[in-house]
MMTF fields as JSON, N, C-alpha, C and O atoms, coordinates in Angstrom:
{
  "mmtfVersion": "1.0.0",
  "mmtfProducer": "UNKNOWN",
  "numBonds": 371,
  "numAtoms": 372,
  "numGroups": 93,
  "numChains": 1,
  "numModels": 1,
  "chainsPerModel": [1],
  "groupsPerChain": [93],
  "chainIdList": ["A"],
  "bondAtomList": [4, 2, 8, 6, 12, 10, 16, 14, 20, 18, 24, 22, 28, 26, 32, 30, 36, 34, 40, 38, 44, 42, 48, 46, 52, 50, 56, 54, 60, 58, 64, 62, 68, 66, 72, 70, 76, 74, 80, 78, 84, 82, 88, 86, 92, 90, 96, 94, 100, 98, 104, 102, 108, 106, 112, 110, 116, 114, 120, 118, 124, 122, 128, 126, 132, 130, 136, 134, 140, 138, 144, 142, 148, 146, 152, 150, 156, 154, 160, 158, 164, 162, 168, 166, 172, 170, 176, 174, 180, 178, 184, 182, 188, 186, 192, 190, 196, 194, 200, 198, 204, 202, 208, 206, 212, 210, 216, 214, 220, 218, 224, 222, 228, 226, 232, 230, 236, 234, 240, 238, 244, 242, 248, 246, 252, 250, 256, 254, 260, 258, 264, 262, 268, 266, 272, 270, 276, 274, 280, 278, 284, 282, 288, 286, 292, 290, 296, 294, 300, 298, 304, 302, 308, 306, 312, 310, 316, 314, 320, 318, 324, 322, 328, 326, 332, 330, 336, 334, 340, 338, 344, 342, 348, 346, 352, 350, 356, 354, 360, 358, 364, 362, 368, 366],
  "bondOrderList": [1, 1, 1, 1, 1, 1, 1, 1, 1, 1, 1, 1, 1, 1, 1, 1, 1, 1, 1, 1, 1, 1, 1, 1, 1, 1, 1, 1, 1, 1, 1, 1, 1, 1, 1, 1, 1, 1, 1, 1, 1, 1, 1, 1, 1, 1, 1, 1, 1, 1, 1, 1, 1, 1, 1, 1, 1, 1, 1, 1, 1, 1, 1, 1, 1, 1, 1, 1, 1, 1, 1, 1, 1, 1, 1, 1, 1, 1, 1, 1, 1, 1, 1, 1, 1, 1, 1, 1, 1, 1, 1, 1],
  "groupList": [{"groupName": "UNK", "atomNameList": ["N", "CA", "C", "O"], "elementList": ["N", "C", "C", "O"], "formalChargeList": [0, 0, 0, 0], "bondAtomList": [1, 0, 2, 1, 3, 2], "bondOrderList": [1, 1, 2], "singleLetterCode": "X", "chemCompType": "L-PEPTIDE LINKING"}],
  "groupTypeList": [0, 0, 0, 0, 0, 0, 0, 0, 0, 0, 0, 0, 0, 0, 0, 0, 0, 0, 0, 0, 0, 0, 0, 0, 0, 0, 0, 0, 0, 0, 0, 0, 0, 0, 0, 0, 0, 0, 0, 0, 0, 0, 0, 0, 0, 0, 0, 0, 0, 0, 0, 0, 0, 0, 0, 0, 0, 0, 0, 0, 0, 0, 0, 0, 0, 0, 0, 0, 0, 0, 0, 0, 0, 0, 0, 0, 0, 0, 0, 0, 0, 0, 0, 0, 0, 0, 0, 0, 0, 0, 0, 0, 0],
  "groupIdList": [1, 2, 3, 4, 5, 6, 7, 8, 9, 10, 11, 12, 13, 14, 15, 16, 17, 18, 19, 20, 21, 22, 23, 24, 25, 26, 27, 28, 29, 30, 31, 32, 33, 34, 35, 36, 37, 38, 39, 40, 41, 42, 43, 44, 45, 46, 47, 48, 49, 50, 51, 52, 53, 54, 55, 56, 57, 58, 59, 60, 61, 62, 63, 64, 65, 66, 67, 68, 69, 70, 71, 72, 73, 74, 75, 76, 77, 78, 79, 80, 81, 82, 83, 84, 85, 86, 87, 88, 89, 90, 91, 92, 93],
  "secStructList": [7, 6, 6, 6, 2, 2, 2, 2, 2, 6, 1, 6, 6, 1, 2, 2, 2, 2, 2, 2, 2, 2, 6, 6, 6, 6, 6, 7, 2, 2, 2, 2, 2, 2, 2, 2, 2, 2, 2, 2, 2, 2, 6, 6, 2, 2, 2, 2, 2, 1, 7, 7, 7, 7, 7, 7, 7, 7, 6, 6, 6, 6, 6, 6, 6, 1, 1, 6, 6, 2, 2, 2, 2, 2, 1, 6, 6, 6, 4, 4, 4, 1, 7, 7, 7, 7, 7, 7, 7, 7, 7, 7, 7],
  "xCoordList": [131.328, 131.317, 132.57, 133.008, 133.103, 134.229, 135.318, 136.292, 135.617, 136.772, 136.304, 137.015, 135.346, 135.334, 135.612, 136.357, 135.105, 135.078, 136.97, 137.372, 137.767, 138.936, 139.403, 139.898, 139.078, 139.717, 139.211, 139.574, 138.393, 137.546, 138.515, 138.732, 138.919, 139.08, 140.952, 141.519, 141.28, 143.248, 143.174, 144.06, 142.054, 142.092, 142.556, 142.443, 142.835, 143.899, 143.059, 142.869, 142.751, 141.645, 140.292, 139.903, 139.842, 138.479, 137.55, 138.074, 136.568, 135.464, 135.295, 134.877, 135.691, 134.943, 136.655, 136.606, 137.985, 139.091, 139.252, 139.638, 138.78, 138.493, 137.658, 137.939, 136.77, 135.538, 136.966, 137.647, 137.148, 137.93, 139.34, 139.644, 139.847, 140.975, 140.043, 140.462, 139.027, 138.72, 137.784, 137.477, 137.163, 136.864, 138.305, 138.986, 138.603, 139.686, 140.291, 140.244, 140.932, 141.013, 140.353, 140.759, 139.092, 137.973, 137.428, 137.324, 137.116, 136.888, 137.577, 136.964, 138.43, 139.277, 139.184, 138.139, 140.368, 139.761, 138.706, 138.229, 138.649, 137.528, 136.199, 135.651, 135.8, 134.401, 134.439, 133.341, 135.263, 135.987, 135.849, 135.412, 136.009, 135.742, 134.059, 133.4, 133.303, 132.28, 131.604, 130.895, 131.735, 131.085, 131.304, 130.283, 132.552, 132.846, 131.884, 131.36, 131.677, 130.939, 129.412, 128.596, 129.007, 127.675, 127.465, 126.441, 128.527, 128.046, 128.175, 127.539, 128.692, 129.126, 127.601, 127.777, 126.68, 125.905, 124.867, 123.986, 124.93, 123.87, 123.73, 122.731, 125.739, 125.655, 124.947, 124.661, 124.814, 124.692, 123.013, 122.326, 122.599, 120.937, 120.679, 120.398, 120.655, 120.763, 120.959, 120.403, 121.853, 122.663, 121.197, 120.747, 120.968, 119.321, 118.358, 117.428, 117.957, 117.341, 116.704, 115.52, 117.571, 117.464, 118.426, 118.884, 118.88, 119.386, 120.642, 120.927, 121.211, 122.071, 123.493, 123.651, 124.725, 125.853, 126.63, 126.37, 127.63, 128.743, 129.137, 129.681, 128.936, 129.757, 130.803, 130.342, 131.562, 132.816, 132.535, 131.914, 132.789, 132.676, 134.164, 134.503, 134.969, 136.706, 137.224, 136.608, 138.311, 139.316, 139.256, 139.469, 138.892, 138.673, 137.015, 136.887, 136.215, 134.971, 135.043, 133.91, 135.463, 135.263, 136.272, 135.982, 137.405, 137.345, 136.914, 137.095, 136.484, 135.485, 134.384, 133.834, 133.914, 132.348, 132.769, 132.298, 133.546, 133.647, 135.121, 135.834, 135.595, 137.069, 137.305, 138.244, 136.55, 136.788, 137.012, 137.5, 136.569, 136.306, 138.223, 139.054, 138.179, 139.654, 140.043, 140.776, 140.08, 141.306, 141.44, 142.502, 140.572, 141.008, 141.071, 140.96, 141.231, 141.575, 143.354, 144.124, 143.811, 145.175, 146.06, 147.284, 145.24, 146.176, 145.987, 147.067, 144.927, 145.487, 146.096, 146.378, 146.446, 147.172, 148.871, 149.854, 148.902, 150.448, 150.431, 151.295, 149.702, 149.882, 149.929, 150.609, 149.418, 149.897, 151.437, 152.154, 151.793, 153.104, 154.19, 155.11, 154.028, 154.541, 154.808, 155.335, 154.498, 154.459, 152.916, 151.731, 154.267, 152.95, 152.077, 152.755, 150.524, 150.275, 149.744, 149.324, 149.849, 149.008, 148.575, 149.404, 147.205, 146.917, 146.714, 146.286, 146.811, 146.394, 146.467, 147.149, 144.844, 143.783, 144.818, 145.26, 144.87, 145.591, 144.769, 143.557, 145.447, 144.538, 144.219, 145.212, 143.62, 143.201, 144.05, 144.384, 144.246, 145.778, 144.377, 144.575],
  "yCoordList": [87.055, 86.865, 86.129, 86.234, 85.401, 84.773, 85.364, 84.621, 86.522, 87.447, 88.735, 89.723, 88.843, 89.088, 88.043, 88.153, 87.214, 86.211, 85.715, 85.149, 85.925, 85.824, 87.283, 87.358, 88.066, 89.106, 89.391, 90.513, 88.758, 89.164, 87.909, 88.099, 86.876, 85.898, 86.321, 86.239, 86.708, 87.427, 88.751, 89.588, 88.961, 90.317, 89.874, 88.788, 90.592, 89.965, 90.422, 91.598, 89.453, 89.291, 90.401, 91.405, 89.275, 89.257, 88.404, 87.419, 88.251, 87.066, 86.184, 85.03, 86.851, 86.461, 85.804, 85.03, 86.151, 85.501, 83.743, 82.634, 84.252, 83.137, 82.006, 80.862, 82.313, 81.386, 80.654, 79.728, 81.243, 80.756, 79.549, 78.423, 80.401, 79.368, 78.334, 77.211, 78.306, 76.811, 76.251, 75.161, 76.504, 75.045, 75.323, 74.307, 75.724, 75.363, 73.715, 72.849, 73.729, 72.613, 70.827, 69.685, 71.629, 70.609, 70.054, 68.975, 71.845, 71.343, 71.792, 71.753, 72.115, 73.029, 74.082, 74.676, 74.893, 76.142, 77.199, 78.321, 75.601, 76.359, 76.912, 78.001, 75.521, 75.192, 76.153, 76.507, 76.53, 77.666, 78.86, 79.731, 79.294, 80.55, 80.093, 80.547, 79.564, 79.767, 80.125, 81.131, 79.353, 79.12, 80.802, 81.49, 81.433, 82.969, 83.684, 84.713, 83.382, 84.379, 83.842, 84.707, 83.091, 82.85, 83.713, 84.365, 83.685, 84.553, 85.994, 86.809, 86.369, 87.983, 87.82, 88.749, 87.239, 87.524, 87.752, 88.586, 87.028, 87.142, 88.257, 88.963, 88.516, 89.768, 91.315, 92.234, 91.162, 92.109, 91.84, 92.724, 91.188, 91.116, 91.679, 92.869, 91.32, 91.661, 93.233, 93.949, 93.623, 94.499, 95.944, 97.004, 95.222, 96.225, 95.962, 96.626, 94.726, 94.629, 95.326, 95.64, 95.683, 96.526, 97.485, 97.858, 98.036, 99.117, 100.203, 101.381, 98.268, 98.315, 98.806, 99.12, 98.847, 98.813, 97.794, 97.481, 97.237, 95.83, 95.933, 96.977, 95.065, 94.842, 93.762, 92.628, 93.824, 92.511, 91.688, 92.369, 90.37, 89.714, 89.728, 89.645, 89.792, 89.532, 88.397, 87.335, 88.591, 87.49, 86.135, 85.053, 86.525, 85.755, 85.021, 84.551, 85.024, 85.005, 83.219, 82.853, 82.638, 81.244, 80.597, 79.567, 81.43, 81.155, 81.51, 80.878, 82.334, 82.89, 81.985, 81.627, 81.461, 80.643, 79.679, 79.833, 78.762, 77.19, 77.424, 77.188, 78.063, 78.207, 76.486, 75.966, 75.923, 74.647, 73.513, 72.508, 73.618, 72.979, 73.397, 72.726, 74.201, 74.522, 74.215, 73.262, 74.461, 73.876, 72.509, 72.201, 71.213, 70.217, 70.094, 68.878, 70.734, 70.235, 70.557, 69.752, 71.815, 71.837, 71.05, 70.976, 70.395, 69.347, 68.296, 67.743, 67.75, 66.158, 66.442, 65.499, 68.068, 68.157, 67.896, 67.715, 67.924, 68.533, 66.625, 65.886, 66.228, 64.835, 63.938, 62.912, 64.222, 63.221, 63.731, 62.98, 65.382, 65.12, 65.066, 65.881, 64.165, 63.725, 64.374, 63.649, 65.715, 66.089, 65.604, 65.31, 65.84, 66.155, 67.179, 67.799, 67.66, 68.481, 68.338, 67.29, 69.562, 70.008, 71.203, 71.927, 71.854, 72.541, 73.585, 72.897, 74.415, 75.515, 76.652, 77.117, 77.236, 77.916, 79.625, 79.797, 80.55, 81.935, 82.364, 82.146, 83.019, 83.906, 85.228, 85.608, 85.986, 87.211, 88.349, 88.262, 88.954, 90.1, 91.485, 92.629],
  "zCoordList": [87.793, 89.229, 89.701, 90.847, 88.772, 89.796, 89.179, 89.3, 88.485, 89.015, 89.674, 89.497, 90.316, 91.593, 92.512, 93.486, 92.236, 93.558, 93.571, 94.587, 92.655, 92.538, 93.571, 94.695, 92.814, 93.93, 95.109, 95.464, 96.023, 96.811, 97.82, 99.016, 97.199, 97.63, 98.302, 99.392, 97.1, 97.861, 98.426, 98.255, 99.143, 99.661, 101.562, 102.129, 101.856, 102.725, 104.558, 104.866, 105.341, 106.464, 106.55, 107.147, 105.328, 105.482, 105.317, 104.797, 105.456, 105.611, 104.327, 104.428, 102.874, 101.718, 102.353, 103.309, 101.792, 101.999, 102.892, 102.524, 104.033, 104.733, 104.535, 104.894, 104.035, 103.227, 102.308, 102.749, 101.151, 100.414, 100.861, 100.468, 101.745, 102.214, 102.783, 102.499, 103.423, 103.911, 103.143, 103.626, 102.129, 101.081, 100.13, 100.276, 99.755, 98.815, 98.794, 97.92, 100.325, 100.402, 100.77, 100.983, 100.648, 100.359, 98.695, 98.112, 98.319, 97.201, 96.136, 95.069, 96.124, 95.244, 94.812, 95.079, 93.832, 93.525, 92.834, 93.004, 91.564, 91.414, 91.711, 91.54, 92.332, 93.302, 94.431, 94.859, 94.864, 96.29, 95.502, 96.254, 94.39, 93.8, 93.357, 94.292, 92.593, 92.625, 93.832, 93.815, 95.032, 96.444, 96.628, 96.622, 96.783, 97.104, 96.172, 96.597, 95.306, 93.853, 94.239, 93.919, 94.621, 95.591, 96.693, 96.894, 97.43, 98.614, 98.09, 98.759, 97.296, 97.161, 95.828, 95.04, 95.523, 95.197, 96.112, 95.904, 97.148, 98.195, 98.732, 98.861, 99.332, 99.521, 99.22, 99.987, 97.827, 96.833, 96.955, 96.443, 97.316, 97.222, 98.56, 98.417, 99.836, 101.053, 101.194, 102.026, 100.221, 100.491, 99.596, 100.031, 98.365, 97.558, 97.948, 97.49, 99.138, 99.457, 100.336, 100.217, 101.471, 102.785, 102.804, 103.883, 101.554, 101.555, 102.563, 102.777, 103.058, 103.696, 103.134, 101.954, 104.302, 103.401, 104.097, 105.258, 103.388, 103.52, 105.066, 105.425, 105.88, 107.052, 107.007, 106.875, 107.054, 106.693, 107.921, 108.737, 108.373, 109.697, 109.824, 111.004, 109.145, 110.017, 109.403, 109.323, 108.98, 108.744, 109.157, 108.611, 110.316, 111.731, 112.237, 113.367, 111.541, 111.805, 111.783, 112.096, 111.665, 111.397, 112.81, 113.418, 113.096, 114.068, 115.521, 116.561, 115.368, 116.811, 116.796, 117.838, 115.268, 115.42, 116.467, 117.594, 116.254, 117.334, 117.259, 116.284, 118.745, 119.479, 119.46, 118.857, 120.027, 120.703, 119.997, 120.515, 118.401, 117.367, 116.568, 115.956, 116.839, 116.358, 117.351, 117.084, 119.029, 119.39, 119.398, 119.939, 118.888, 118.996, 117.923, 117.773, 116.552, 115.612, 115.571, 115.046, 116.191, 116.307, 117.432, 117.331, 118.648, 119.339, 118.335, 118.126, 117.555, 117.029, 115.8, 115.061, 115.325, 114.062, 114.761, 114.043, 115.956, 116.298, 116.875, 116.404, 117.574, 118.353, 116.677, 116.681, 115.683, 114.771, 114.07, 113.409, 114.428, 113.809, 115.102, 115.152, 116.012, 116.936, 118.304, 119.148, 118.657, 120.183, 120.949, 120.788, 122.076, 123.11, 123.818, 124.637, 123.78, 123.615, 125.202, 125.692, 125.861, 127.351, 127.14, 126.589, 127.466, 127.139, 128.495, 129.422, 128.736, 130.027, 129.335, 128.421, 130.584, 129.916, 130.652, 131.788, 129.46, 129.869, 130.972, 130.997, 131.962, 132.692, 132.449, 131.828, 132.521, 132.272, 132.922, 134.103, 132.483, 133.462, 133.256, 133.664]
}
């Protein structure tokens, strides 16, 4: 399971990928490849269970969960490496 969860993990924007880049740097790599080889087991149960097939959530799925949670984690990443941040909201064209 965790060379899948190795290759599942450098496959390039998708959900198992993304999982990976953000514990990695919590808990490192290996613990970040088990955690991936957990979910791609779950997957795989879910998946004989209901006789479904794989829907990926997106590269991106972690940040669509909490927009707001990321954007204040990137103003106090930029205000501690010294700018100043103002933020205004795009308008819709």
């Amino acid at each position: 399971m965790v060379q899948a969860a190795w290759g599942a993990s450098h496959s390039k924007n998708t959900y198992l990928a993304s999982q990976y880049r953000r514990l990695v740097g919590r808990r490192g790599k290996k613990r970040a490849l088990i955690a991936v080889g957990h979910s791609l087991l779950v997957i795989f149960y879910h998946m004989l269970k209901n006789g479904t097939t794989y829907a990926d959530l997106g590269g991106d799925f972690f940040d669509r969960l909490e927009p707001e949670r990321l954007t204040r984690y990137y103003v106090k990443r930029l205000e501690s490496l010294g700018h100043k941040v103002t933020l205004q909201s795009r308008v819709a064209a």
